[in-house]
DRENPABA-791589 format. One record per atom (N, C-alpha, C): residue in three letters; atom name; x, y, z; residue number from 1. Coordinates in steps of 0.001 Angstrom, whole numbers. Example, Ala and Ser with C-alpha at 12.3 -4.5 7.8 and 13.67 -1.06 7.14 Angstrom:
! DRENPABA-791589
<site 'ALA','N',<13190,-5690,7800>,1> <site 'ALA','CA',<12300,-4500,7800>,1> <site 'ALA','C',<13200,-3300,7800>,1> <site 'SER','N',<12850,-2250,7080>,2> <site 'SER','CA',<13670,-1060,7140>,2> <site 'SER','C',<12900,30,7870>,2> 
***
This chain:
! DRENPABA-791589
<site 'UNK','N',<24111,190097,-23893>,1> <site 'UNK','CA',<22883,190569,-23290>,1> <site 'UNK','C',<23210,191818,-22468>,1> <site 'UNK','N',<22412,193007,-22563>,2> <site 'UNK','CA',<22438,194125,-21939>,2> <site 'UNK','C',<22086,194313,-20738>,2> <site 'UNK','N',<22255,194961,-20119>,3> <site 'UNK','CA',<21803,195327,-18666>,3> <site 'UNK','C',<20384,195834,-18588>,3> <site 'UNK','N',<19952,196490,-19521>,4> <site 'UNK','CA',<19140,197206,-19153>,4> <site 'UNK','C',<17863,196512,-20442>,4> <site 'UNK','N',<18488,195579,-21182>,5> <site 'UNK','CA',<17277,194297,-21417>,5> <site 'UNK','C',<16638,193374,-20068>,5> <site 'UNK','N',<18100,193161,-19060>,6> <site 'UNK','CA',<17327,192234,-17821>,6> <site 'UNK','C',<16377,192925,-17316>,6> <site 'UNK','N',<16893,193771,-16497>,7> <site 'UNK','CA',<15894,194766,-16156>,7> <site 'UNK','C',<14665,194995,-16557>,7> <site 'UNK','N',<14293,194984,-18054>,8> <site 'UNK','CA',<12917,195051,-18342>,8> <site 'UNK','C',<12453,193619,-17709>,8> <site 'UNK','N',<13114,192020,-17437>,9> <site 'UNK','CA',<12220,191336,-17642>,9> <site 'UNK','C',<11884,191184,-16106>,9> <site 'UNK','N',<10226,190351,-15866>,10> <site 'UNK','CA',<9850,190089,-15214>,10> <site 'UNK','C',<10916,188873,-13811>,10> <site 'UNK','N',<10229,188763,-12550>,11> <site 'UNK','CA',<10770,188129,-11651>,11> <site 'UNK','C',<10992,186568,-12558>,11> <site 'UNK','N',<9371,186056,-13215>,12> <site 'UNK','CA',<9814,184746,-13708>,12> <site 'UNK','C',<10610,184294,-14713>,12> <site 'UNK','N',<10506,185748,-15804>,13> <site 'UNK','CA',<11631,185565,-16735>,13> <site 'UNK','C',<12983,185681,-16541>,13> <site 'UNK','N',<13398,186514,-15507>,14> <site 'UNK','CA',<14525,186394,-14955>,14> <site 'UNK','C',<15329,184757,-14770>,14> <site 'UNK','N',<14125,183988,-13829>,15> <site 'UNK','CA',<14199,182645,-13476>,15> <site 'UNK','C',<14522,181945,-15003>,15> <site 'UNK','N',<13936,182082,-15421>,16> <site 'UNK','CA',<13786,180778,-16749>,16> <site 'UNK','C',<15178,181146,-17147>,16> <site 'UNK','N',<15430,182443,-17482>,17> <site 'UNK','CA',<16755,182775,-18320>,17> <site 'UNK','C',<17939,182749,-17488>,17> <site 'UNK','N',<17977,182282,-16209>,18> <site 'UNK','CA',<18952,181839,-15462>,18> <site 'UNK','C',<19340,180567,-15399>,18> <site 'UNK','N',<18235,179846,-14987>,19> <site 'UNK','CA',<18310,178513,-15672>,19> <site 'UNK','C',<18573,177922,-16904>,19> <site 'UNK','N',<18288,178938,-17814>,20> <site 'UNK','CA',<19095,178368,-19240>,20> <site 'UNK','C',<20414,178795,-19709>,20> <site 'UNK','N',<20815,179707,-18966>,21> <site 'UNK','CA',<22218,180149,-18919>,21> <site 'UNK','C',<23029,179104,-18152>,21> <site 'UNK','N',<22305,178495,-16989>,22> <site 'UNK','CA',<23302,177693,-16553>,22> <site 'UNK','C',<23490,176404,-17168>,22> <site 'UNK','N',<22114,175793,-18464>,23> <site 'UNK','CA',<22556,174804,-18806>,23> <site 'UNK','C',<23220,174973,-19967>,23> <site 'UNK','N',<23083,176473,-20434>,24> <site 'UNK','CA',<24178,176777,-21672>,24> <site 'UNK','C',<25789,176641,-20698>,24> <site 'UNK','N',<26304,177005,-20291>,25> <site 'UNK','CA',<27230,177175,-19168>,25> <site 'UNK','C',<27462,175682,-19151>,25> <site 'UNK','N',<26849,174866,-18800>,26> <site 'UNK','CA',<27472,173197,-18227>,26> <site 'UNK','C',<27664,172333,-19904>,26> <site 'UNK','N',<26960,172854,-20788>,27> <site 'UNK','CA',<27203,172509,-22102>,27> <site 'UNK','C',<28718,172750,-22751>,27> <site 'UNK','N',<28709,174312,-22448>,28> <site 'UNK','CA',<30190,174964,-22821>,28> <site 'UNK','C',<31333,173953,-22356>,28> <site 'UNK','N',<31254,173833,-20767>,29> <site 'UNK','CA',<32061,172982,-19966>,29> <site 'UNK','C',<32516,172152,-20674>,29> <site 'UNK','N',<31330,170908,-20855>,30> <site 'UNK','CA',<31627,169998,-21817>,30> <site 'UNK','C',<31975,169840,-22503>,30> <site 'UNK','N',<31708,170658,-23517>,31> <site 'UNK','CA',<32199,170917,-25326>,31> <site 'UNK','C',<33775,171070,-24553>,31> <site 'UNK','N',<34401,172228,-23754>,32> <site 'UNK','CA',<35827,172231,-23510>,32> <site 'UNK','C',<35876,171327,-23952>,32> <site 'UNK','N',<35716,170368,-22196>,33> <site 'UNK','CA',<36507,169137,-21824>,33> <site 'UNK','C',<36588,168183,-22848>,33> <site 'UNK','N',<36113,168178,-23780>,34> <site 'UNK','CA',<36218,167116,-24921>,34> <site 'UNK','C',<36989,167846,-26031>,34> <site 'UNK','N',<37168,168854,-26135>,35> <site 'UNK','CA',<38197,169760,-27420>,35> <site 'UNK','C',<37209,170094,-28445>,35> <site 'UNK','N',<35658,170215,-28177>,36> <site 'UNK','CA',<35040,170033,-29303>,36> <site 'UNK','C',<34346,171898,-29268>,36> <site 'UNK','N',<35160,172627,-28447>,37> <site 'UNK','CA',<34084,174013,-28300>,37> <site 'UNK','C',<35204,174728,-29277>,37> <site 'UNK','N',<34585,175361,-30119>,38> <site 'UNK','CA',<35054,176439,-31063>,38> <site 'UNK','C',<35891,177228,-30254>,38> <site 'UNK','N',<35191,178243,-29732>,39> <site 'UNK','CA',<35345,179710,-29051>,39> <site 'UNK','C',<35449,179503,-27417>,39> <site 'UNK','N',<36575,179503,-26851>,40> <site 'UNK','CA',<36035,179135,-25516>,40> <site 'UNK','C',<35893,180829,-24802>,40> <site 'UNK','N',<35827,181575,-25480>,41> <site 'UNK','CA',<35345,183079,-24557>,41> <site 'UNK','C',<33549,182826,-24475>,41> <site 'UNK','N',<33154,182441,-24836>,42> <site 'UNK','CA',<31654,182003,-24606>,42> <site 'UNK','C',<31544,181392,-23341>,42> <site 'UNK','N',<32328,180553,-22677>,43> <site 'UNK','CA',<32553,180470,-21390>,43> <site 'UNK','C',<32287,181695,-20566>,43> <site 'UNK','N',<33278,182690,-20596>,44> <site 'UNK','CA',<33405,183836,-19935>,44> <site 'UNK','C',<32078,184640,-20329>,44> <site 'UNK','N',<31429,184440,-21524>,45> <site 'UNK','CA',<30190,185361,-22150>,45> <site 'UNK','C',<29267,185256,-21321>,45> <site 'UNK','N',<28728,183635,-20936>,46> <site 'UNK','CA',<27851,182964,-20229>,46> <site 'UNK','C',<27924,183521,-18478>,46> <site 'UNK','N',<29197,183342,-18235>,47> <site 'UNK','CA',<29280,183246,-16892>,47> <site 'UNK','C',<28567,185015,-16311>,47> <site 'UNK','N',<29146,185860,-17228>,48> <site 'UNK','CA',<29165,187376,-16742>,48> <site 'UNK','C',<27780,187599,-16933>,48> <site 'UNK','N',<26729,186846,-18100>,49> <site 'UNK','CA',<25271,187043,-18097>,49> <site 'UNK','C',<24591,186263,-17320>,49> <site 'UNK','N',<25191,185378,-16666>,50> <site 'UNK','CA',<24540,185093,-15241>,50> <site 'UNK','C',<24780,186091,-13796>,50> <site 'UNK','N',<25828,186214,-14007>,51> <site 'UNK','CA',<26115,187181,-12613>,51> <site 'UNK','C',<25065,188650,-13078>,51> <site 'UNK','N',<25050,189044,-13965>,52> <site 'UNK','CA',<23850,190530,-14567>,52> <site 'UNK','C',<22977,189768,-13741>,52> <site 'UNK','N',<22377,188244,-14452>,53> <site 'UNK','CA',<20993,188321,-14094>,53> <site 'UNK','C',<20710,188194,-12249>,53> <site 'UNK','N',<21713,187512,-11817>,54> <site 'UNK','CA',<21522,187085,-10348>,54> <site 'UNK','C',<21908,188559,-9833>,54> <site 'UNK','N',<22404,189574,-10035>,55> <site 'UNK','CA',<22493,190589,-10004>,55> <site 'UNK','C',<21191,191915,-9874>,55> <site 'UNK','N',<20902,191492,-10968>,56> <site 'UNK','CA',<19031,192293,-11281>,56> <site 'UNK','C',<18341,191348,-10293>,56> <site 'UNK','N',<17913,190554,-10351>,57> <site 'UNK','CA',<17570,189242,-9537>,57> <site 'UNK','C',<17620,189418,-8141>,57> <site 'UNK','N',<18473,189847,-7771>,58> <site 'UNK','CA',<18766,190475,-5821>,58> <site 'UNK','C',<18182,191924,-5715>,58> <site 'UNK','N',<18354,192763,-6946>,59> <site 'UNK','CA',<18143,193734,-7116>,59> <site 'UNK','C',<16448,193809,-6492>,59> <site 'UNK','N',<15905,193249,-7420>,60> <site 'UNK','CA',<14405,193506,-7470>,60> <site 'UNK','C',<13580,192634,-6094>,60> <site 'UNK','N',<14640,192001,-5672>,61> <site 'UNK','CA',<14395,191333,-4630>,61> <site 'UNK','C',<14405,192485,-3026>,61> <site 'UNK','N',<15456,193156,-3305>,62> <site 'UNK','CA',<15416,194250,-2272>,62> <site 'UNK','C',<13929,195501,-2557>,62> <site 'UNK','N',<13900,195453,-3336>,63> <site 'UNK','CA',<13145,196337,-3580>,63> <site 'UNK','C',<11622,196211,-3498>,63> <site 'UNK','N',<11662,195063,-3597>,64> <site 'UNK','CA',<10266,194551,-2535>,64> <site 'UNK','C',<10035,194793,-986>,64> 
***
């Protein structure tokens, strides 16, 4: 996910797609801890498109 896709989205879409990053994120976890995750850089994929969004997210928050 791009930077400058978050950015277009709204305050609530921001929300929703944070929240589903984090339950993609606690899924990944899992899959590890059991040996059952393919790719574990999807870990690291997840984590860095949450920090963008909480990122844009503070962003637009100041700017109010």
């Amino acid at each position: 996910m791009k930077a400058n896709e978050i950015r277009n989205l709204s305050v609530e879409e921001l929300d929703k797609r944070l929240a589903d990053l984090k339950k993609d994120l606690f899924m990944l976890r899992m899959q590890h801890a059991t040996n059952h995750l393919d790719n574990p850089i999807k870990i690291s994929n997840v984590r860095r498109d949450i920090a963008r969004v909480k990122t844009v997210l503070r962003q637009k928050q100041l700017e109010q």
